[in-house]
Every structure is written in C-alpha cells, then in structure tokens.
Backbone as CSV, one residue per row, in Angstrom:
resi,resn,N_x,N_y,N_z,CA_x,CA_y,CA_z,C_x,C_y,C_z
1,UNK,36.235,18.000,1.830,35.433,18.185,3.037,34.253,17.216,3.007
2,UNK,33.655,16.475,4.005,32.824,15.318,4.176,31.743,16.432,4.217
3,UNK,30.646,15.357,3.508,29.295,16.366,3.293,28.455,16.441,4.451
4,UNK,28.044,17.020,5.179,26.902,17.210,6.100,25.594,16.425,5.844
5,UNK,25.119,15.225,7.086,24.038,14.613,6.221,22.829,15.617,6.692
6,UNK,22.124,14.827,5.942,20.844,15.757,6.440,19.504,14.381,6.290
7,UNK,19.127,14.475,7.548,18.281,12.999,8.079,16.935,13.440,7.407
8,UNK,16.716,11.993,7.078,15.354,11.863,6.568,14.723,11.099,7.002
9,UNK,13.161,11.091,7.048,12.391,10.345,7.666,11.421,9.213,6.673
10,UNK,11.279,8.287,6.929,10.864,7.419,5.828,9.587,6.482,6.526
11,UNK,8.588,6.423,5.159,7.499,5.539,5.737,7.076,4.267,4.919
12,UNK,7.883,3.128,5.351,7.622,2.131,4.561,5.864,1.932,4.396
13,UNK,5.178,1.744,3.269,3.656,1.058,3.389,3.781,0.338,3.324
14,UNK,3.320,-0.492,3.929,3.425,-2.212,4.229,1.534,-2.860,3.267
15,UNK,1.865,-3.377,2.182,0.827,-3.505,1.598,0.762,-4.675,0.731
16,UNK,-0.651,-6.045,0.463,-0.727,-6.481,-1.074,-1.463,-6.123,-1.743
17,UNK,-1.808,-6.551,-2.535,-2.736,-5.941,-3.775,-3.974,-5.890,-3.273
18,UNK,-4.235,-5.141,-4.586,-6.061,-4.316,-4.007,-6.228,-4.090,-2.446
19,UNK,-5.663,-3.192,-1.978,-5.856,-3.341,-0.351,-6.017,-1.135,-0.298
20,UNK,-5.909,-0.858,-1.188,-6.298,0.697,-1.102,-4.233,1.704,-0.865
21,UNK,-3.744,0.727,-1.506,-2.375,1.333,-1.374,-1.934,2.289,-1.705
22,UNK,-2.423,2.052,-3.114,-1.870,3.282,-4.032,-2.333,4.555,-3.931
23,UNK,-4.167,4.594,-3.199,-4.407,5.828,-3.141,-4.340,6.090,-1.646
24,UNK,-3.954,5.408,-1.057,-3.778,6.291,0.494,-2.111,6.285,0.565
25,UNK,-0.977,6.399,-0.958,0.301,6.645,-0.935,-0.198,8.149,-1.639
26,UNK,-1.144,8.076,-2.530,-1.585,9.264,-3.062,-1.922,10.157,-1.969
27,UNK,-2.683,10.058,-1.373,-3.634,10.861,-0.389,-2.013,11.346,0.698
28,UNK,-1.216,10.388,1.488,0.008,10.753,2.438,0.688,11.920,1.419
29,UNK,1.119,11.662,-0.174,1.765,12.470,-0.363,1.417,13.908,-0.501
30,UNK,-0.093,14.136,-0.416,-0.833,15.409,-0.510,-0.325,16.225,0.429
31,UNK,0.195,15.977,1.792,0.218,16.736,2.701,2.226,17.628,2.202
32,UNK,2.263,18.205,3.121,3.833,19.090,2.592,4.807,18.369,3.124
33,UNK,4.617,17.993,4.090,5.557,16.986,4.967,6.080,15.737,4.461
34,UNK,5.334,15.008,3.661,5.426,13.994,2.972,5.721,13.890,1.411
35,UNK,6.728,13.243,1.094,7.282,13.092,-0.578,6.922,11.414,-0.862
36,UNK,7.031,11.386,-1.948,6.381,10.259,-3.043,7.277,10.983,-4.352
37,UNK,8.185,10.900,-4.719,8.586,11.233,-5.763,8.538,10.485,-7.074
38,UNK,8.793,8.978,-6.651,8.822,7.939,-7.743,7.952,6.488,-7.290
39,UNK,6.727,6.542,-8.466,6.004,5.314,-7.816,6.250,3.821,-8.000
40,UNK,6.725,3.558,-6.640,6.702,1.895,-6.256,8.159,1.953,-6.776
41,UNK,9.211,2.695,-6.014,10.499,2.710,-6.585,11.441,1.539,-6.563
42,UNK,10.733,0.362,-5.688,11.783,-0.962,-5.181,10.932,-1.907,-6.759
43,UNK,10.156,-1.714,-7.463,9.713,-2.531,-8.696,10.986,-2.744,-9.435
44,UNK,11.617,-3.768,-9.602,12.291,-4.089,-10.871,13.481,-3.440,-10.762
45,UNK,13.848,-2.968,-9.710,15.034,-1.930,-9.280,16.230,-2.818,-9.535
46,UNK,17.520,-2.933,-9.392,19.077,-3.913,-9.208,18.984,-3.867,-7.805
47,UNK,19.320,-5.439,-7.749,19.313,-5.571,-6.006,20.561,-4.565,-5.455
48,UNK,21.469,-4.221,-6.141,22.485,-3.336,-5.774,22.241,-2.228,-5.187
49,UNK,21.182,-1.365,-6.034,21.120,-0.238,-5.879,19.765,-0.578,-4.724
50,UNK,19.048,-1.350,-4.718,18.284,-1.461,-3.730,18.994,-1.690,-2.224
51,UNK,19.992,-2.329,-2.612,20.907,-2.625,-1.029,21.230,-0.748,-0.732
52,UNK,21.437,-0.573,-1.179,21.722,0.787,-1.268,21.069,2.206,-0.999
53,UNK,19.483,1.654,-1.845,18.672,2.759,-1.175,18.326,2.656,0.576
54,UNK,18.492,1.125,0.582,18.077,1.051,2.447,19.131,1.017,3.228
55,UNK,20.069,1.043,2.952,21.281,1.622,3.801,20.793,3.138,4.077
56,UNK,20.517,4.067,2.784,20.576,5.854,3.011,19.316,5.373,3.732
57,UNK,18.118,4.958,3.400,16.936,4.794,3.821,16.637,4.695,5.381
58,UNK,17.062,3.661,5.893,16.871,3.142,6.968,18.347,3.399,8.018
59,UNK,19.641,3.226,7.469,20.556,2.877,8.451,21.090,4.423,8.633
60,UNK,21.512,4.864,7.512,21.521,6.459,7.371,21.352,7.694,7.934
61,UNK,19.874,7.114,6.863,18.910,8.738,6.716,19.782,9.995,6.404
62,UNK,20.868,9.316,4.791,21.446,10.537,4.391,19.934,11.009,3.484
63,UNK,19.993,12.176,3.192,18.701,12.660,2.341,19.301,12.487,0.957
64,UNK,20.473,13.194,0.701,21.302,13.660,-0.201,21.744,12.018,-0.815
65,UNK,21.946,11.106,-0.005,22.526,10.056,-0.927,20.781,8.891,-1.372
66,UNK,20.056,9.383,-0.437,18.480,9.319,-1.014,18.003,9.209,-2.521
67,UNK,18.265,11.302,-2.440,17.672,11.315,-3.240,18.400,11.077,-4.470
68,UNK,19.799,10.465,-4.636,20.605,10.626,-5.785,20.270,8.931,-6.056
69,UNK,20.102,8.077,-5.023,19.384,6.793,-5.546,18.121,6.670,-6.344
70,UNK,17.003,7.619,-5.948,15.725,7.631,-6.264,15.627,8.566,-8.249
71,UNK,16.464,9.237,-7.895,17.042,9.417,-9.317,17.455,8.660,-10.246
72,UNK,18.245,7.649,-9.678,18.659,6.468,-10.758,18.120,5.198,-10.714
73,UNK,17.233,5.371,-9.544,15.808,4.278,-10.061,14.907,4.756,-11.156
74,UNK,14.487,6.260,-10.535,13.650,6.645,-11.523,14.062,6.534,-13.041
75,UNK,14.818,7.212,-13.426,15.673,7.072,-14.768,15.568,5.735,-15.194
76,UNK,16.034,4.635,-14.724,16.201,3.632,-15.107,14.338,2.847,-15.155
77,UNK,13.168,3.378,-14.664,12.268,3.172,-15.022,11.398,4.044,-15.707
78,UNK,12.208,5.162,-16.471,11.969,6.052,-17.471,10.852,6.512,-16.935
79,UNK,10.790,6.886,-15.474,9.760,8.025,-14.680,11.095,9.287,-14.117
80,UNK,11.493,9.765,-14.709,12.611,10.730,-14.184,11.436,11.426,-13.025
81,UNK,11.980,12.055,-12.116,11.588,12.482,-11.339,10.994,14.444,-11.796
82,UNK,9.803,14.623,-11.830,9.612,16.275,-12.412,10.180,17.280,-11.391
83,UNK,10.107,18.453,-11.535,10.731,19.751,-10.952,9.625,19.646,-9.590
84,UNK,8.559,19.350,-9.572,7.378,19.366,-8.669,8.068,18.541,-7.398
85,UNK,8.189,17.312,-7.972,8.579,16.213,-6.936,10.021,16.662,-6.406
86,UNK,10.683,17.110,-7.031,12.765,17.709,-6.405,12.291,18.674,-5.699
87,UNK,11.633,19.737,-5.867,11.393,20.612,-4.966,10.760,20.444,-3.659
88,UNK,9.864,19.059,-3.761,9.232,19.095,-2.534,9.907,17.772,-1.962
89,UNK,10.612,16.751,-2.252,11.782,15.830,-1.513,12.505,17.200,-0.845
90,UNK,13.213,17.943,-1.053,13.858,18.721,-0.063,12.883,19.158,0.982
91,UNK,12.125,19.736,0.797,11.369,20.455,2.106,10.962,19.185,3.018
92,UNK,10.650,18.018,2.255,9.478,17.349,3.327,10.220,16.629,4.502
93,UNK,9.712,16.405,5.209,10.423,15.602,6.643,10.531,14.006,5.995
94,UNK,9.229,13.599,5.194,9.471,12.136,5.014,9.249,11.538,3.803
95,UNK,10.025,10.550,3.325,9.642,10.197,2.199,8.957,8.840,2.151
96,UNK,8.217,8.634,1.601,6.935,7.522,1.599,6.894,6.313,0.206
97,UNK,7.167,5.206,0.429,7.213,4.010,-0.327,6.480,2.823,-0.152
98,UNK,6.217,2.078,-1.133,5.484,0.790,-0.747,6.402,-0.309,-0.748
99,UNK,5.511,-1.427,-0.185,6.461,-2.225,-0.027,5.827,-3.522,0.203
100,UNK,6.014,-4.487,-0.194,5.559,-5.724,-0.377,6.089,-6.700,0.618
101,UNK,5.181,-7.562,2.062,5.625,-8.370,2.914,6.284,-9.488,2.585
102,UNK,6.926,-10.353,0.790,7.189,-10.983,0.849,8.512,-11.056,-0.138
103,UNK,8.796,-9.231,-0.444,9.794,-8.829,-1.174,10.816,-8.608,-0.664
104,UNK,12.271,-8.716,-1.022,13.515,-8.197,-0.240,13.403,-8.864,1.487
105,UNK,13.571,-10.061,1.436,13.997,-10.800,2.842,14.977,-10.289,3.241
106,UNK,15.964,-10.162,3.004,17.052,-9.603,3.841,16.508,-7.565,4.425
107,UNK,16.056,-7.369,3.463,15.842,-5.956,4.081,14.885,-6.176,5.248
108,UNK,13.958,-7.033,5.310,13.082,-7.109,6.637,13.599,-7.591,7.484
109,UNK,15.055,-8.898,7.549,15.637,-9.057,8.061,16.893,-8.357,8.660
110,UNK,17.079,-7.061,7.961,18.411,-6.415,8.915,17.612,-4.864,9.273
111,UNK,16.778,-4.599,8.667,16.418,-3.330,9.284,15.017,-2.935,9.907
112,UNK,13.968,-3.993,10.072,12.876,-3.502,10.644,12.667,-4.609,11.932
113,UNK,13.700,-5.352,12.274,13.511,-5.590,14.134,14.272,-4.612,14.250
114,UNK,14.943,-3.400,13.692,15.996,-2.667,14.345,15.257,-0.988,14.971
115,UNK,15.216,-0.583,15.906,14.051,0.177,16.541,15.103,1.705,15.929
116,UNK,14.274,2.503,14.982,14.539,3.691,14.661,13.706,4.613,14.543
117,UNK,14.069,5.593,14.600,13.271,6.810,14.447,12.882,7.664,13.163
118,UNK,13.921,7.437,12.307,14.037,7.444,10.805,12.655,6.034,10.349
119,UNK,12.332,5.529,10.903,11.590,4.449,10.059,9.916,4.895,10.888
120,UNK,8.958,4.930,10.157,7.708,4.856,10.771,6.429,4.191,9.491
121,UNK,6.421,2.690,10.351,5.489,1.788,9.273,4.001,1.849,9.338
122,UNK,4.052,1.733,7.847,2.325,1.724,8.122,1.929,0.889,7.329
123,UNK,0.837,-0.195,7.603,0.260,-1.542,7.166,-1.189,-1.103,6.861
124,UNK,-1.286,-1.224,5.796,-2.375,-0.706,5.121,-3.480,-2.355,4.702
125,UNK,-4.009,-2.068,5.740,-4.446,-3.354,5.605,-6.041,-3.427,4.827
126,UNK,-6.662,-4.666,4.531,-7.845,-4.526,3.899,-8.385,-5.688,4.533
127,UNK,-9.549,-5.371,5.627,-10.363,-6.197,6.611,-11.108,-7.800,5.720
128,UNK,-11.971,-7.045,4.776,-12.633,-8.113,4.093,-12.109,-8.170,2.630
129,UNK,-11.656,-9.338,3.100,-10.973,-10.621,1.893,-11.775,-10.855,0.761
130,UNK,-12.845,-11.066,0.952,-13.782,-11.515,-0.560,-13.376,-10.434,-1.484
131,UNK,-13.739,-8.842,-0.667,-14.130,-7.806,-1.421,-12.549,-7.389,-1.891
132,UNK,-11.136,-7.901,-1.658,-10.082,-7.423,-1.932,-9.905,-8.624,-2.780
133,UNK,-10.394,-9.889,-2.987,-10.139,-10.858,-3.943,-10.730,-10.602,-5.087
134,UNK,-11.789,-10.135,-4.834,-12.817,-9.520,-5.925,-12.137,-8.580,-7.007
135,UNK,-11.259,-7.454,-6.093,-10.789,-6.712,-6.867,-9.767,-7.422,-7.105
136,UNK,-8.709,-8.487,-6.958,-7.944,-8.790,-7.637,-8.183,-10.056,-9.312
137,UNK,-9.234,-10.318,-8.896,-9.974,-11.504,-9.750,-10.563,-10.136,-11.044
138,UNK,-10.917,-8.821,-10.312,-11.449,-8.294,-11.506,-10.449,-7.935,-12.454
139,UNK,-9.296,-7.528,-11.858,-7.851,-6.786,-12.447,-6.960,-7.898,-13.049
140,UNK,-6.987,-8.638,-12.844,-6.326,-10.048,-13.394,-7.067,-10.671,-14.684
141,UNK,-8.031,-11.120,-14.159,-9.120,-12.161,-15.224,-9.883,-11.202,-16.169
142,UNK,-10.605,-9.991,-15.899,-11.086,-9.023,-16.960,-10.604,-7.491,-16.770
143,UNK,-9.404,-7.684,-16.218,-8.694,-6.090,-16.817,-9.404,-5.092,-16.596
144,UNK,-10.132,-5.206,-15.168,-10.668,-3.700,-14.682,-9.931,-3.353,-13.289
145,UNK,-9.556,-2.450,-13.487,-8.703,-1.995,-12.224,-9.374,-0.888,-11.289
146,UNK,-8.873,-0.091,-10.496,-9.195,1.011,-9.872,-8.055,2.636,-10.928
147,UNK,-7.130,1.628,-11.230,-6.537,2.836,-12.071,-7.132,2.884,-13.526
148,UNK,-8.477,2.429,-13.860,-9.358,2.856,-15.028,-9.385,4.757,-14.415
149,UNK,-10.136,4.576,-13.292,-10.690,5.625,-12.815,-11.786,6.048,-13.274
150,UNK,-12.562,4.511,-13.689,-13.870,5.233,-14.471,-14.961,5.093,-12.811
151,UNK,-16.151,5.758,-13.220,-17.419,5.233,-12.240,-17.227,3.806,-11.773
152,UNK,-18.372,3.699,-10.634,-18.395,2.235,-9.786,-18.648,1.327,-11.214
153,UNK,-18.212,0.382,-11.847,-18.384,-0.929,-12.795,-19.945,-1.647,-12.547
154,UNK,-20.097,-1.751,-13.694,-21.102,-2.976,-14.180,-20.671,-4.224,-12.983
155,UNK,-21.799,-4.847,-12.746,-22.004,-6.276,-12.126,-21.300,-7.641,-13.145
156,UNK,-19.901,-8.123,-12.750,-19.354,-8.933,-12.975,-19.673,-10.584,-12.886
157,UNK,-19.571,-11.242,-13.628,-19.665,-13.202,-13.739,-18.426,-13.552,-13.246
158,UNK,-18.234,-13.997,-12.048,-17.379,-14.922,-11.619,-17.289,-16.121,-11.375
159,UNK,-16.023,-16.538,-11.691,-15.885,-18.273,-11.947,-15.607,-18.572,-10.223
160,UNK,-16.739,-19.474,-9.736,-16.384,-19.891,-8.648,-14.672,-20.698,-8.078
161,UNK,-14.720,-21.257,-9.046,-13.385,-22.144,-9.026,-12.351,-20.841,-8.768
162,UNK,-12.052,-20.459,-9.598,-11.215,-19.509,-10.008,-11.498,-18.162,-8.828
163,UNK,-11.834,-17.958,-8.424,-12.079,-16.766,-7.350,-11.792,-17.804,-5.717
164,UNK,-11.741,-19.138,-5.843,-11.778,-19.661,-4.670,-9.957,-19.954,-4.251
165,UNK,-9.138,-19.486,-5.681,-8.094,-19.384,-5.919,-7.165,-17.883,-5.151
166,UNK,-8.315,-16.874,-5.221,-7.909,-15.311,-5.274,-8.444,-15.069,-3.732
167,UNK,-9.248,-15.841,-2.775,-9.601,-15.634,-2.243,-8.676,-16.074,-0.736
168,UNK,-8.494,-17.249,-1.083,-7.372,-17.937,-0.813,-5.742,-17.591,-0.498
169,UNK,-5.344,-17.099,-1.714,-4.296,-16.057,-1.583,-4.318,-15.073,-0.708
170,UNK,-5.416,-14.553,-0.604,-5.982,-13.026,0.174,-5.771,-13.539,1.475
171,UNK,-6.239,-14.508,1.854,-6.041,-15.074,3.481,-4.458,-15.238,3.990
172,UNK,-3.734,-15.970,2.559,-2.602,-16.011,2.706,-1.445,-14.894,3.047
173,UNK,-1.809,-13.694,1.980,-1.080,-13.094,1.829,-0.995,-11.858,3.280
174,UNK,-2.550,-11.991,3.635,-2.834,-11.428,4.998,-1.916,-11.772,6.454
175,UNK,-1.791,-13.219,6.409,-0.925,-13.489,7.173,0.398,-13.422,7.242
176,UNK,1.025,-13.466,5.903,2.124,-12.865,6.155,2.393,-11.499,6.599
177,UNK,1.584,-10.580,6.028,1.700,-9.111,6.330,1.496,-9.277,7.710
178,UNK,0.952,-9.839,8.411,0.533,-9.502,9.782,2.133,-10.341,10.851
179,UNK,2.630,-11.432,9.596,3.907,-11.843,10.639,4.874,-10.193,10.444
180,UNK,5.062,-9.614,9.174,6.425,-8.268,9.157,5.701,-7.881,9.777
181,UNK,4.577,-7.140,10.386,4.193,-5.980,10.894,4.459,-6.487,12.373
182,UNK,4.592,-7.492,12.698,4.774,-7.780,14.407,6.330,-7.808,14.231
183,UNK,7.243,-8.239,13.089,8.487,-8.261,13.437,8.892,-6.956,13.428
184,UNK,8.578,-5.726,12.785,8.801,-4.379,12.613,8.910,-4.033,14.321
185,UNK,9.532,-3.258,15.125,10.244,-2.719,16.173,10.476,-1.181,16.478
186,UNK,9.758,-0.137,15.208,9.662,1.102,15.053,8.375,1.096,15.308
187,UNK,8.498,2.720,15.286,6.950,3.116,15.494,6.415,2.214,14.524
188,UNK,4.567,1.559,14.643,4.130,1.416,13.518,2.541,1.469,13.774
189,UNK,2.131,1.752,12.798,0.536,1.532,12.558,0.102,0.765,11.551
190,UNK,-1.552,0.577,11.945,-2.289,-0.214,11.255,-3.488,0.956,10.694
191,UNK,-3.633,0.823,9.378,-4.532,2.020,8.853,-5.664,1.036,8.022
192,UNK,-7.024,0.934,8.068,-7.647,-0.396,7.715,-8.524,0.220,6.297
193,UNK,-8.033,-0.190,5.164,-9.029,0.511,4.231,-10.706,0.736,4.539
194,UNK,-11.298,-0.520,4.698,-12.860,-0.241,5.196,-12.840,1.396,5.991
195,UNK,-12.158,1.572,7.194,-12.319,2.500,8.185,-11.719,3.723,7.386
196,UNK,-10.832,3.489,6.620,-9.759,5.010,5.629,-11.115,5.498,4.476
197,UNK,-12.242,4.904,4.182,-13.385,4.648,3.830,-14.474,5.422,3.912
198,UNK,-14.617,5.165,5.262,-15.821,5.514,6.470,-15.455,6.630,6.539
199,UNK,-14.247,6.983,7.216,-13.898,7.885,8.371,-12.633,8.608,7.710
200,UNK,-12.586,8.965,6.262,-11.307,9.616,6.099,-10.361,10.475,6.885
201,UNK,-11.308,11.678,7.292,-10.960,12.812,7.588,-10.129,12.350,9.322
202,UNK,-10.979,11.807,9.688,-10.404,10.980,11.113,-9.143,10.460,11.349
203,UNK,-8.936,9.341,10.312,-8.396,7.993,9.726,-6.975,9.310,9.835
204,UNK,-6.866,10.424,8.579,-6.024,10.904,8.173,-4.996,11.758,9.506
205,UNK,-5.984,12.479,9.640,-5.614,13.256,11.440,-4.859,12.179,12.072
206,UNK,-5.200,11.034,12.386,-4.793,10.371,13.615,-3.167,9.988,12.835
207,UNK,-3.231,9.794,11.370,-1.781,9.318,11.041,-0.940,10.596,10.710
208,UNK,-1.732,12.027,10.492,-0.719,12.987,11.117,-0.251,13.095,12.328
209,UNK,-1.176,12.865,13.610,-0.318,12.070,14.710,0.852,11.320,15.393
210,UNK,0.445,10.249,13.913,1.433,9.105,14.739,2.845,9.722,13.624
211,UNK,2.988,10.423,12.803,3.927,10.979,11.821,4.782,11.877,12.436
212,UNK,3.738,12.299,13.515,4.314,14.086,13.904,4.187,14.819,13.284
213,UNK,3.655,15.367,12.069,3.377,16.381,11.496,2.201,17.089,11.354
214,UNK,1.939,18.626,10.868,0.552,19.194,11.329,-0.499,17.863,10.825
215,UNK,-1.566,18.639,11.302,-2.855,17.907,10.449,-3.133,18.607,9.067
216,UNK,-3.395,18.300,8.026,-3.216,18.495,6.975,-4.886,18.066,6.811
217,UNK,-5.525,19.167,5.789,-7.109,18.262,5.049,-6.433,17.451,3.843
218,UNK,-6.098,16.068,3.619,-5.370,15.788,2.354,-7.045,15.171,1.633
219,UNK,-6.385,15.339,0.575,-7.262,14.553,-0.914,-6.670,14.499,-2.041
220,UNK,-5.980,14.209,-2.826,-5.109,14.162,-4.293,-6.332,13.722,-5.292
221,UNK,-7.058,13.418,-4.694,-8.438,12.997,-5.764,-7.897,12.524,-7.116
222,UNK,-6.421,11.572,-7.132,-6.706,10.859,-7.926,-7.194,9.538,-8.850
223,UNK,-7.159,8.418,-7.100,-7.999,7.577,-7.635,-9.579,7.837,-6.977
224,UNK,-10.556,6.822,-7.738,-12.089,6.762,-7.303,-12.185,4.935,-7.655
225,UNK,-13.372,4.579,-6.372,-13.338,3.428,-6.261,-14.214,3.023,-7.581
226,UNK,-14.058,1.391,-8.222,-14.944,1.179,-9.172,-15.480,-0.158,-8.842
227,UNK,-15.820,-0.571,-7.739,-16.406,-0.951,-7.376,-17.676,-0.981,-6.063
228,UNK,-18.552,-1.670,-6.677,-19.527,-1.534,-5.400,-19.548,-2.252,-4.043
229,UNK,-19.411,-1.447,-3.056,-19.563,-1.681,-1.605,-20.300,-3.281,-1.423
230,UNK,-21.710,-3.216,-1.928,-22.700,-3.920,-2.126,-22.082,-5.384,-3.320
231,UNK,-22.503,-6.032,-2.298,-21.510,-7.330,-3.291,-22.416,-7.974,-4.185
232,UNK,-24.099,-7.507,-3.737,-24.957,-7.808,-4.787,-25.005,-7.242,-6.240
233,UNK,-24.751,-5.923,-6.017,-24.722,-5.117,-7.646,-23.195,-5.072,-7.977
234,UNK,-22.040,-6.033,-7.073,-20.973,-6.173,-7.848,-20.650,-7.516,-8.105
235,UNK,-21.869,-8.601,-8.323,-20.854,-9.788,-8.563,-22.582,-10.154,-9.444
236,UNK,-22.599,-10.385,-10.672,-23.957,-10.748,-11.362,-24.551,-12.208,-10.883
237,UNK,-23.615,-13.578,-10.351,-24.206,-14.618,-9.780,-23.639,-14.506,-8.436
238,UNK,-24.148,-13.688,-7.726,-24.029,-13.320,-6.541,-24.150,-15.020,-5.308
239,UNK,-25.535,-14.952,-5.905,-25.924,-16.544,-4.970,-25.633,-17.559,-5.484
240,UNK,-24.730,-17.870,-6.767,-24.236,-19.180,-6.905,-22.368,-18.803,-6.262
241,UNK,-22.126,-17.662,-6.463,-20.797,-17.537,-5.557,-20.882,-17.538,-4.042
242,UNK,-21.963,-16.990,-3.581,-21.854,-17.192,-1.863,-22.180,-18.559,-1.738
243,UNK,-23.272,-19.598,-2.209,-23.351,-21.040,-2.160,-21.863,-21.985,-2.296
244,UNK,-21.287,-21.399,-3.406,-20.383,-22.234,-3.328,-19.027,-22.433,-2.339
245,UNK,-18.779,-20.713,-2.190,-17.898,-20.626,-0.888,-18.498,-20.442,0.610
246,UNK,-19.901,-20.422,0.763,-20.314,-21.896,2.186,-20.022,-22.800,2.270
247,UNK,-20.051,-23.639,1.220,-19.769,-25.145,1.224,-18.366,-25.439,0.840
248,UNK,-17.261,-24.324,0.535,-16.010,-24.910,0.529,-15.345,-25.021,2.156
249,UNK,-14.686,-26.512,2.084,-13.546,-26.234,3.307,-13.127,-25.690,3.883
250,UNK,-12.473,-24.903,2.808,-11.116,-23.877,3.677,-11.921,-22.043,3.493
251,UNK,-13.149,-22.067,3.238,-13.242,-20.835,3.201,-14.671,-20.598,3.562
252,UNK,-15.729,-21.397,4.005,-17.108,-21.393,4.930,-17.001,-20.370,5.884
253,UNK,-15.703,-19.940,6.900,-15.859,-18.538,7.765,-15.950,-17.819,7.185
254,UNK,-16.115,-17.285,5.668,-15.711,-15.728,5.158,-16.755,-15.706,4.584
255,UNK,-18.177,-16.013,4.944,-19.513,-15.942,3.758,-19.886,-14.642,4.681
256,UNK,-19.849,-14.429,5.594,-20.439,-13.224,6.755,-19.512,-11.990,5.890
257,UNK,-18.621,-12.389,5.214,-17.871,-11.043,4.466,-18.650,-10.822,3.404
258,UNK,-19.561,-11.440,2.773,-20.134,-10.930,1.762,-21.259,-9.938,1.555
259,UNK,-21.890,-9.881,3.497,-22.895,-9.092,3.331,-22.292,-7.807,4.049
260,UNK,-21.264,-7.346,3.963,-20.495,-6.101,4.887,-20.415,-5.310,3.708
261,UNK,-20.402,-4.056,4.109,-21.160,-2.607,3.410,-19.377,-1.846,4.171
C-alpha cells in the first residue's frame, strides 16, 4: 500500500556570515510551529542525498521522506537528532534551514523561481557592512565569535589592509544574496538584523504573520551579542581604521556606517 504523504512546510534562511543567522534560526525554532532539528543540515552533506532532501523539501513536501533524510544527514554529521527534536518535527507545520546564496546552483536554479506554498523564504539580511565585516575579521583573524557566548568583548586592533579585504567581501556577498532573493517566486521576506535588534518583539510577530502561524513570545536565549554597537569601544584604532577606509576607492561610501548605533 503507497504511504500517505503528509506536507510540510519549509523555510529556507537565506543568509552569509555574521549577519545574525544562527540566532534568529534559534529564536524561529522557539515557537511550536517551527522545527530546526539538525544545525546547518546542507554543510558537508553528499550532493546525493542533498538532491534528495530538496526534492521531499521543496517539490514534495513528503514529511516522512524529510525526516528520514535529516536523519541520515544528521548521523553522518554525528549530531543524531535527540527525542526533543523527533517529537517536535512531527507536530510542527515547518521545518527551518539555512542556506547559503552561493551554495547548491542547481537547487536555486530548479526550485526557487518555482512559486510554492511549501516554500516560504526569509533573507536575513545585515544593513551595515563594516559592523558584519568586523564580526567576520574578529572570528577569522582572532577567534572570537558570537558562539563564545561570553559578554560584549574587549576593544580589538585591526589591520587596515586586511579588514579592507572582509569588508569588501561583505559588499560582495550582499549582492549576491539580494540577486536569489529577487529570483525566489514564493512567498518571501526580508528580516534586517539591525531592526530584529531594535524591535524584536515586533520584528518576530510580523514573521508569525507572514508564516501563518500564532504569534508566539519567542527567545531561546541562546546566543548573546559580543560585540559593541558602538564602533568606538569595539575597534581600539578606531580613527586610523575610519581614515583609512575614507580614503580607499572602492569603499569611501561606507564611513557613514561607522557611526550607526
């Protein structure tokens, strides 16, 4: 007897680094509606089984052949999935993943100009560039991350050269995200870390909205930011780094990002 599917709803995050991903995948999965079972499950996966999860994923929406993929990702990245996470993949309406604008071409190419209801994207974007280069220059070059989870960090020495590298990228990598998010054809949103920031409680409501599901108060409170807002008590040669990226070429528009709170 052929199995009965049972549709699932899926929310690609459309995200690059340091842009507030991981904890507003944390914060979506707080609510009941929403699963996160295995983190960043397309990392290092077999393109096989990846062809595979976005077939159930996207073309599908079997749940059942879902969740028997997300199982043998997990396994195979020795995060088996706990009793917590199986119990709540069944109940929830959607399951929630990240996803990188310049990973798996063919998957952006066969399934997100394709207009579904099973798919609802969200681009988690991060407004100012310095302050998302910053955090990638800190996590790269001296190994401080946001997943320390310690307090806001000590005031950092940055190599002008070398940050004019990270900063750069950040512009880059922005634009691509902004070409998938116009080719995407499903519902989609734009959720802006600065404003997810400001205005959590707001920010969160409006993407129970665009989800369809109740409003939920979410918080997973497991990451905390470790850096400062204030780019003065987070960068120790503050004015030999804003001097030098005034006077570069390709990056003189983005000095007005350094004094944003």
């Amino acid at each position: 007897m052929a199995r009965t599917k049972k549709l699932y709803g899926t929310i690609p995050l459309l995200f690059v680094g340091n842009c507030g991903s991981s904890w507003i995948e944390s914060e979506l999965a707080s609510h009941p509606a929403i699963s996160a079972p295995v983190y960043e499950p397309l990392y290092n996966a077999e393109p096989a089984m990846l062809e595979a999860f976005f077939k159930a994923a996207f073309e599908d929406g079997d749940k059942q052949r879902l969740f028997d993929l997300l199982g043998e990702i997990a396994n195979a990245k020795n995060q088996p999935i706990n009793e917590y996470h199986r119990k709540k993949f069944w109940s929830a309406k959607y399951f929630c993943f990240k996803l990188r604008p310049w990973e798996l071409p063919k998957v952006w190419e066969n399934y997100f100009p394709t207009k579904t209801p099973l798919k609802r994207l969200i681009w988690i974007r991060r407004l100012n560039l310095v302050k998302q280069a910053l955090s990638e220059y800190k996590r790269f070059e001296l190994d401080i991350s946001q997943f320390t989870r310690k307090d806001i960090s000590e005031a950092v020495t940055v190599d002008p050269d070398k940050f004019a590298e990270y900063l750069m990228r950040s512009r880059k990598n922005q634009e691509i995200a902004e070409a998938k998010y116009q080719q995407c054809s499903s519902a989609k949103t734009i959720l802006d870390y600065e404003t997810a920031l400001s205005e959590f409680e707001n920010e969160m409501a409006r993407i129970c909205e665009f989800l369809e599901v109740p409003r939920e108060s979410l918080h997973s409170g497991y990451f905390a930011k470790v850096t400062s807002n204030d780019l003065h008590k987070a960068i120790a040669n503050y004015n030999e780094l804003f001097e030098f990226v005034a006077f570069h070429p390709d990056l003189s528009d983005l000095t007005a990002q350094f004094s944003q709170l």
